[in-house]
Structure formats: structure tokens, C-alpha cells
C-alpha positions in Angstrom: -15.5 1.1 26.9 -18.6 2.9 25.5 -21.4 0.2 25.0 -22.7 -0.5 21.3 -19.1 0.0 20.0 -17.3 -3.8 19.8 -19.7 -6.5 18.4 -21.9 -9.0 21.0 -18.3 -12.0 20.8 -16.7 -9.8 24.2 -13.2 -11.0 25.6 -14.1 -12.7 29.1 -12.0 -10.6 31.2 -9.9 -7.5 30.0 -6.5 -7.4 32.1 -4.6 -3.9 32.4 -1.6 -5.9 33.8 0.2 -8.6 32.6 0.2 -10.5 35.6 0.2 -14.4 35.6 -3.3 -15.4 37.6 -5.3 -17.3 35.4 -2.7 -18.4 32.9 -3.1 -21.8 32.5 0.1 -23.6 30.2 -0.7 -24.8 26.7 0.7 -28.3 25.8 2.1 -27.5 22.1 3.5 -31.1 20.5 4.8 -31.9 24.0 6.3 -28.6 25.0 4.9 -26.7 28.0 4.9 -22.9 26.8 2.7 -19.9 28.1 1.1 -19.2 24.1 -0.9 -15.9 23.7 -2.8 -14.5 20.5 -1.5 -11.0 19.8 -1.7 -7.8 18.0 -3.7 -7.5 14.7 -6.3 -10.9 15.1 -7.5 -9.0 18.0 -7.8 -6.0 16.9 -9.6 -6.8 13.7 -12.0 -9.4 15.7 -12.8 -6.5 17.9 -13.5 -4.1 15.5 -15.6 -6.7 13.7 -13.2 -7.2 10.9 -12.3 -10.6 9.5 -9.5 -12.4 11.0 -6.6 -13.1 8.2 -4.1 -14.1 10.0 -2.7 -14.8 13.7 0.2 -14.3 15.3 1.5 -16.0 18.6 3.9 -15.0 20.9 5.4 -17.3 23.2 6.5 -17.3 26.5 9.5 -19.6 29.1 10.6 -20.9 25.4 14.2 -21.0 23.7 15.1 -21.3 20.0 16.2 -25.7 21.3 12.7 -26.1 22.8 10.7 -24.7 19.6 13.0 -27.4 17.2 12.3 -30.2 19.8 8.5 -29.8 19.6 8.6 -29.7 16.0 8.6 -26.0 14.9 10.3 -24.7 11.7 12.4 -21.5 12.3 12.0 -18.7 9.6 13.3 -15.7 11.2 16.2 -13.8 10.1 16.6 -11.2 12.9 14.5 -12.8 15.9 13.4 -16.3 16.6 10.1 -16.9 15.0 8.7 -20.2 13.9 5.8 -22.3 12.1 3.8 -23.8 13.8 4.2 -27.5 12.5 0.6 -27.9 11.6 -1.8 -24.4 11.3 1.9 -23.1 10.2 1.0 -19.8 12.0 4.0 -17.4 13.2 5.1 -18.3 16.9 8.0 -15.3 17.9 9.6 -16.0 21.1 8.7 -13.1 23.4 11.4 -10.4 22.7 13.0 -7.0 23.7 14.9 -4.4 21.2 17.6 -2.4 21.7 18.6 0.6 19.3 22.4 0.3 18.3 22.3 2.0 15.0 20.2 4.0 12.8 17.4 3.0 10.5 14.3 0.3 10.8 17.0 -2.5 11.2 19.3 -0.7 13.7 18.4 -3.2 16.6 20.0 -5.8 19.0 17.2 -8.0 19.8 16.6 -10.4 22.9 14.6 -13.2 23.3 15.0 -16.0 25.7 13.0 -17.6 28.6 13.1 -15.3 31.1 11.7 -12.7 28.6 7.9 -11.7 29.8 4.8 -11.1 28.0 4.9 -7.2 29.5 8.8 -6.6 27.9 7.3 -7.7 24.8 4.0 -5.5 24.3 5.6 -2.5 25.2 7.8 -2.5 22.6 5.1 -2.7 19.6 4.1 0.4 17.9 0.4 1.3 19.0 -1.7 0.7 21.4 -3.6 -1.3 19.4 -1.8 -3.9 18.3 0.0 -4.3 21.9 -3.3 -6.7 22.7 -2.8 -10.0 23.7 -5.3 -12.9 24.6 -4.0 -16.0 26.3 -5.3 -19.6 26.2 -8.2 -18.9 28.1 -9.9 -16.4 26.0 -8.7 -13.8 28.5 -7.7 -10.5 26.9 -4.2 -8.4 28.4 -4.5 -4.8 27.4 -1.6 -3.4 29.7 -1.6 0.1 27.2 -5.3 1.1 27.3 -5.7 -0.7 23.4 -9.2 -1.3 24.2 -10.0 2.2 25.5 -8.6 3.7 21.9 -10.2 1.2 19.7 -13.2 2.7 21.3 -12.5 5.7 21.0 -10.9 5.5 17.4 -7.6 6.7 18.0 -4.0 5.5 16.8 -1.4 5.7 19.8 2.1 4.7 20.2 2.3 2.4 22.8 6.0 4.6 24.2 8.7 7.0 23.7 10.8 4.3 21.9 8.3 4.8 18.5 10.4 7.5 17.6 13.6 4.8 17.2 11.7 2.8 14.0 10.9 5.2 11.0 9.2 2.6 9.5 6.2 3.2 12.3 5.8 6.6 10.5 4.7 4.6 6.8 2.8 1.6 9.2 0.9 4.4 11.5 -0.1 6.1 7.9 -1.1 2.5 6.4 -3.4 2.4 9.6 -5.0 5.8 8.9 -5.8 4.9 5.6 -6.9 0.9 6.4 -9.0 2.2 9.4 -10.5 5.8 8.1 -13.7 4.2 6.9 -14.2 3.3 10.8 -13.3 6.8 11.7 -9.8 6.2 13.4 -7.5 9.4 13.7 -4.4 9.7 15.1 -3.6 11.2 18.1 -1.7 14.2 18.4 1.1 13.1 20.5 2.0 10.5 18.1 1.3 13.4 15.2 4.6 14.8 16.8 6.8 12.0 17.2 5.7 11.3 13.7 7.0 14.5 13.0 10.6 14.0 15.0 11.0 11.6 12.8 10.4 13.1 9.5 13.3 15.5 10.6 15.9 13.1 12.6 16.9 11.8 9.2 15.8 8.5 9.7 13.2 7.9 7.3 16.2 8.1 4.8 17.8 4.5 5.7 14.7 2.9 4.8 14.8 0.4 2.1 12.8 1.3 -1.1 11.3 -2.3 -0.9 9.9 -1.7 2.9 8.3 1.7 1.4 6.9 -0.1 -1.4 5.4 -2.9 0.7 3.4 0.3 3.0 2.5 2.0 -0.1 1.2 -0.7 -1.7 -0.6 -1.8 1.2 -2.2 1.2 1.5 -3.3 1.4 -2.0 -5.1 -1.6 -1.5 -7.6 0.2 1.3 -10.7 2.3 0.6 -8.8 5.4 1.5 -5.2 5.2 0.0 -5.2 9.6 -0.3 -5.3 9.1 3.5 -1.9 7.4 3.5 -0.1 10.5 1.7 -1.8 12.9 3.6 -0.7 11.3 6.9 2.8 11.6 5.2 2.7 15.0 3.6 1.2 16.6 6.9 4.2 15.2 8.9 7.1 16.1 6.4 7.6 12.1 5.6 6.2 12.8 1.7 8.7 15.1 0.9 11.7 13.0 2.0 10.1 9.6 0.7 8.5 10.8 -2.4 9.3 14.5 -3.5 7.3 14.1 -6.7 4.2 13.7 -5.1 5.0 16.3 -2.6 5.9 18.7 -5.6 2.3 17.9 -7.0 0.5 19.0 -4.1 1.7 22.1 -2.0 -1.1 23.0 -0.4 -1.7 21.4 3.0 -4.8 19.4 1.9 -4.0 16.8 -0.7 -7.1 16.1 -1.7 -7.9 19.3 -3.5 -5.3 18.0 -6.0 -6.7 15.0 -8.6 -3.8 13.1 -8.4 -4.9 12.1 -4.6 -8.6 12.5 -4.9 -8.7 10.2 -7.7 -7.6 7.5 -4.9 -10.5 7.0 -3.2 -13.0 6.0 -6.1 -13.2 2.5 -6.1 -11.1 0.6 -7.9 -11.0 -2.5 -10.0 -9.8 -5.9 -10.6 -5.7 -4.2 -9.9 -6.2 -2.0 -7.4 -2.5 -1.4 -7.0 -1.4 -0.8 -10.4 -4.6 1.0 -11.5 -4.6 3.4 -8.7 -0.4 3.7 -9.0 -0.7 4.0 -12.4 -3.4 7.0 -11.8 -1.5 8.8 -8.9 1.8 9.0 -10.9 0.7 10.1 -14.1 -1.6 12.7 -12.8 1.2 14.0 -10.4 3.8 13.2 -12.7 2.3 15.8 -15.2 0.9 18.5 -12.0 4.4 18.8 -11.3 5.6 19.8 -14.3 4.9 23.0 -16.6 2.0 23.4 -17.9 1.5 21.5 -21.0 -0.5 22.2 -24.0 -1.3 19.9 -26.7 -1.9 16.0 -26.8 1.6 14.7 -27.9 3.3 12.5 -25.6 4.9 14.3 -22.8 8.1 12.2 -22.2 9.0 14.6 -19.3 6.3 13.7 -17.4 7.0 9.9 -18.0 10.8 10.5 -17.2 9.7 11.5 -13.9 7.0 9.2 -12.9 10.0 6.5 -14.2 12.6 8.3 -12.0 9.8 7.9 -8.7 9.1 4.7 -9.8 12.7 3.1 -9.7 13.5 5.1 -6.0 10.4 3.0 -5.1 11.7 -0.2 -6.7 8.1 -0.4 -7.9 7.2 -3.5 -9.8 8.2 -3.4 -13.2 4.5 -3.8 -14.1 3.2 -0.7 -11.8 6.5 1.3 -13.0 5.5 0.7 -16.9 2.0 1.3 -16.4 2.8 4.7 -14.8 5.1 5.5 -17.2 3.0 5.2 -20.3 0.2 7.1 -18.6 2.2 9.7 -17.6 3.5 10.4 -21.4 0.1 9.8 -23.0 -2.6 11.0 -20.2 -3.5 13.8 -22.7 -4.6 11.9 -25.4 -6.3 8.8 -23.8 -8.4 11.6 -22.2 -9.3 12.5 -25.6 -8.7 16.0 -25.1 -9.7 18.4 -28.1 -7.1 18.1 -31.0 -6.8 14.7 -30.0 -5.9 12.8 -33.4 -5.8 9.2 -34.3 -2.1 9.5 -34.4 -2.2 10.9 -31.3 -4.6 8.0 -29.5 -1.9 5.5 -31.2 1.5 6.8 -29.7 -0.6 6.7 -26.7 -1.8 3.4 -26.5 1.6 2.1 -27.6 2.7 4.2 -24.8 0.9 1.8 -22.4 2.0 -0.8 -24.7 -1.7 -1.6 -25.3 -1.1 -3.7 -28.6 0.5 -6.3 -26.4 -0.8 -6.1 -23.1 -4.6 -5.4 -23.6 -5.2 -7.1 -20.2 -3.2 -4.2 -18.7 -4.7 -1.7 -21.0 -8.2 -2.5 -19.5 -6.4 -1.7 -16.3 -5.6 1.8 -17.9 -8.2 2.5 -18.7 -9.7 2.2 -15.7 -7.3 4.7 -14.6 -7.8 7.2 -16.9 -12.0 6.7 -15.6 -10.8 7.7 -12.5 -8.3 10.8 -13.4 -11.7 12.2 -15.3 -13.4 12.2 -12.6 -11.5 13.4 -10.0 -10.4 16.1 -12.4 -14.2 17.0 -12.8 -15.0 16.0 -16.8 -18.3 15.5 -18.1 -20.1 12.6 -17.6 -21.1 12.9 -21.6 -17.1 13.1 -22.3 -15.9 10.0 -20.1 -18.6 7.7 -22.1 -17.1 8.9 -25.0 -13.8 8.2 -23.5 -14.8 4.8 -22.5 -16.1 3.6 -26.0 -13.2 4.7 -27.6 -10.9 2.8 -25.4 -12.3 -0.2 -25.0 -12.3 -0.5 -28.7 -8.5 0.5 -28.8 -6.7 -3.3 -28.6 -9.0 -4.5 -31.6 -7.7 -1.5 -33.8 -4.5 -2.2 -32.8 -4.6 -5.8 -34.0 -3.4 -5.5 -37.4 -1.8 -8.9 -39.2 0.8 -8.2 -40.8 1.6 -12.0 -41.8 0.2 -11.5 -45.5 2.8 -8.2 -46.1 5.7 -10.2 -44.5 5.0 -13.3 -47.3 4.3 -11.0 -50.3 8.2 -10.4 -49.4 7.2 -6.3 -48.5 10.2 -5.0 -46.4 10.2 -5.2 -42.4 10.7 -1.5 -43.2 7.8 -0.8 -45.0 5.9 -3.4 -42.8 5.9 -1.1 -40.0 5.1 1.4 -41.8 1.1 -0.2 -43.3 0.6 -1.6 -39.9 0.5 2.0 -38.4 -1.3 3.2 -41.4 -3.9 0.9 -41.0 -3.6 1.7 -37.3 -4.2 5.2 -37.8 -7.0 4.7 -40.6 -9.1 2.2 -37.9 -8.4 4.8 -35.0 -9.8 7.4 -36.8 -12.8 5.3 -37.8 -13.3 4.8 -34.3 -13.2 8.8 -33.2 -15.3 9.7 -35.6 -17.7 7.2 -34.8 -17.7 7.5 -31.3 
């Protein structure tokens, strides 16, 4: 490792094999286990990161001996357990075998005779196949160390290629670790790229897609994410709207991507989801003129939005960007009629907490789409004075015994009338 690159809290000793000297057994609620700290704790400590969460893998234990010292069981496919106390994951050490397709086509094994080396090797790069036993001793059997140095996402083996979901983790990475300067290496590029093509990425669920994307939106970098995918064929199998939005190679010369990147708010997710959609939503459409709503484009970011399983907040948002981007931008022509099918659009007479978040969104398309900085305070104003136009009691009409009919139609007349108040002013 180059000096200067991990911060001055150094493993004591870095092992390249997993061999037993030195491992001293842990005493866990009066069972004897060989207990090791692996995968993302370490990597994060290394790089300097805070620590979230741990994970533990354990060694010489069965399924009986983790119940007898106390443990609660929670996994569904492989033995992995609470830890009666910190209530940190402890998996048994395990090996995988492929017996059918998809993320959950394995047979997995875990029993006593199971090392710490079978385990590792089957993780998905290099560096999250660290481990660190009892001791403070650090196993790096895969060279983890070497490519956290040198910035580079690995797979660990051949057997990446047997989990598509690696290809939406591996992007996640990219995008989590891009501020650092990680980039993936080439080899893994191509398996990436095997993948993309066997098929496989197709028996994913929507909500394991969901989970990576949101994940990733959640990062400094989320454009990152969808380039990883678009340059190795994923995005066009996963999400085909957002592929259709940006042909080119590069992503980011397209808003809908660019518009990532600028920080985000108090909702990260659903403003930057709501952004990506309505913007690419719209991109891969025809070209539009005017500032009515454009229910095509909402009918598509909807139609993404449901493959996804999306929340039904994030899918809504999108949605009602996507039909009224044109006029919240305040585009010329823009009427108070106009501002008011949009805003209902986001259903901003109800939900003015998630209008805020809209609006934020609509900040961010401007920008990335390059309008004056004149125009977006203008923008801004008018917006954030939207829910209080909207706010029109109607209690006084319903007691004078006025029609529901006719209700409805004074409260969008006064709707309109304070709207256009608020353009002109602005």
C-alpha cells in the first residue's frame, strides 16, 4: 500500500492467507466460536468513512450452537442471527452453489466445517472480502487492501458473473465511492457486460432494483449509478425509459442525469426521482410545445414507475412533474390556469410538504437544463407562494347552500384570480 492513503488507525498485521496462527477463540454467551468482522465496517474504517454497521461471520458454529448461546435467527435463505445484545448480524460462514437462474438461484452451505477462506471468496469485490478477527488482525486473502489503495472495484472471482444483482451493487459502489475516485476495473467492466446479455438481469425482482437505485440516489453521485448501467447494457434491460432519454454514450450531457449530482434536499430520493423521471420522461418523448399538461409524459414516467415498484410517494411525485414540468418552469405562455393544473398535478393543494420537495426538483431541472439565474428566482418566488393561493375555503359557499357543482367551480376561480396575482407580481 502507498503511504498517505488510509488514515494513522492501521490494522496490526495484514494477512494474505487465511490461515489459523494467531486466532485466538472468542467466548460469545458461553459458546466458543472463531468471530471475525467483515466486509463493509472495514472497508469504510479504512477509507476513513464512518462505520454504520457491522457484520460478523462466524466460524466451527451450527444453527443448535447459535440458539444455545442465545442468538435470535432471522435468515430466510442462510443461517444468520442477532446477536442477543449489540443485535448485530452473525452469518454462519457459508458457500453457494448456482442451481437456477436469477439473484436467488442458489443452494447454500453453512455448517462447522465451513472455513473463513470458502466464505470470502464467494463475496462480490475485493473489497468487501476483508475480514478482521478478534485480535485486530486484518485477512485480505483477495488483495482488498491493494485496490482500496489504488481505488479500484474488483470482483473477488469468476463466480460474479452467477448474481446479476452484483451488476446494480458494483454500480451503487461507483456512485457511493466516485467522490474518493474509485473506478472499476475493466475485467469486471466485462463480466458486467456478460451479464447484461445472459438474460439474467431479467429475473430480478423490481423491489431488489428499487432498493440499489434508491441507494444510489441517496450518494453524492447518483448519474454515476446509470452510467455504470447504461455503459454495460444493464439500463436498457432495467429501465428502457431512461435509456431512451439518453442515447449517447455519456449520460451526463443529458439534464435528466446531470441534474443528479446537484445536491439535494431534505428527500433526496424522491426529489432527485421525481427530477430524473420527469425530465427523462418528457426527453423521450416528441418534442412538445406549449405549457399544458403533457399526460404522455406522465403515463410513462407512471409506467417506469410501477416496473420499479417505486413507492407510491416517489411514483406520484414523478408523475405529476412529468405532466406539469412545463409550466412550473414558468415557461413563456405560462398562464395562471396553467401553474394551477400543474400544481394540482403534484397534488400541491394537499401535500404542500411534498410540493416544497418539487420544487426543489424543478431548481434542479433549471439548472442542469442551463436557465437563467434571473428566471429560476422568479421560478422560486412563484412557487413557494403556490400552496397559500391554493388554500381557498370553501366552507362559507357550501353553508350559503351554493351547489358542490358550482363550488368547484369559485374555488378554481379564485384559484386562478390569486395565481395570476402572483405572476404578475413576481
Amino acid at each position: 500500500m502507498r503511504a498517505g492513503r488510509f488514515p494513522a488507525r492501521a490494522p496490526k498485521t495484514v494477512k494474505r492467507g487465511c490461515d489459523r496462527v494467531g486466532l485466538l477463540p472468542t467466548l460469545e454467551h458461553g459458546l466458543i466460536m472463531e468471530t471475525y468482522l467483515v466486509g463493509g465496517a472495514i472497508r469504510d474504517r479504512l477509507l476513513g468513512l464512518p462505520v454504520r454497521e457491522r457484520d460478523w461471520v462466524v466460524v466451527g458454529a451450527s444453527p443448535k450452537r447459535m440458539l444455545d448461546a442465545g442468538f435470535t435467527p432471522v435468515g430466510r435463505d442462510f443461517p444468520v442471527f442477532l446477536h442477543p445484545e449489540t443485535k448485530e448480524e452473525y452469518a454462519l460462514a457459508r458457500t453457494e452453489r448456482k442451481t437456477a437462474p436469477g439473484h436467488g438461484g442458489f443452494q447454500f452451505h453453512a455448517a462447522e466445517d465451513v472455513t473463513l477462506e470458502a466464505d470470502l471468496v464467494r463475496r462480490d469485490l475485493t473489497i468487501n472480502a476483508l475480514a478482521e478477527d478478534g485480535a485486530g488482525v486484518l485477512i485480505d486473502p483477495h488483495g482488498g487492501c491493494a485496490d482500496l489503495d489504488a481505488r479500484i472495484l474488483r470482483h473477488v472471482s469468476d463466480a460474479f458473473v452467477e448474481d446479476p444483482l452484483r451488476v446494480l451493487r458494483v454500480a451503487r459502489f461507483a456512485a457511493r465511492f466516485a467522490p474518493l475516485g474509485f473506478t472499476i476495473a475493466e475485467e469486471t467492466q466485462a463480466l458486467m457486460g456478460r451479464i447484461a446479455m445472459s438474460g439474467e438481469l431479467e429475473t430480478l425482482s423490481a423491489e431488489r432494483i428499487w432498493q440499489e437505485l434508491a441507494r444510489s440516489l441517496e450518494t453524492e453521485r447518483p448519474s454515476v449509478f446509470f452510467q455504470v448501467l447504461h455503459e454495460c447494457g444493464a439500463l436498457a434491460v432495467l429501465m428502457p425509459l431512461l435509456a431512451d432519454a439518453a442515447p449517447g454514450r455519456d449520460l451526463l450531457a443529458e439534464p435528466a442525469f446531470s441534474s443528479l449530482d446537484l445536491p439535494a434536499r431534505e428527500a433526496p430520493v424522491l426529489e432527485r426521482y421525481a427530477a430524473l423521471l420527469a425530465r427523462a420522461a418528457a426527453a423521450a418523448g416528441p418534442r412538445r410545445r406549449g405549457v399544458a399538461l403533457d399526460h404522455e409524459a406522465g403515463e410513462r414516467a407512471r409506467a417506469l414507475s410501477e416496473r420499479l415498484r417505486a413507492p407510491v410517494e416517489c411514483r406520484d411525485a414523478a408523475v405529476g412533474l412529468a405532466r406539469g414540468r412545463r409550466a412550473l418552469f414558468l415557461l413563456a405562455g405560462t398562464t395562471a390556469g396553467n401553474l394551477l393544473d400543474a400544481a394540482i398535478a403534484v397534488d400541491g393543494a394537499r401535500r404542500p410538504e411534498r410540493f416544497a420537495v418539487i420544487c426543489h426538483a424543478v431548481e434542479r431541472l433549471q439548472q442542469a437544463e442551463g436557465a437563467d439565474g434571473a428566471h429560476r428566482g422568479r421560478t422560486r418566488r412563484v412557487l413557494a407562494a403556490v400552496p397559500d393561493a391554493l388554500a381557498v375555503d370553501a366552507r362559507a359557499w357550501a353553508a350559503a347552500g351554493v351547489p358542490g357543482a358550482e363550488i368547484g367551480e369559485r374555488v378554481r376561480a379564485a384559484r386562478v384570480a390569486r395565481l395570476g396575482r402572483l405572476l404578475a407580481e413576481a
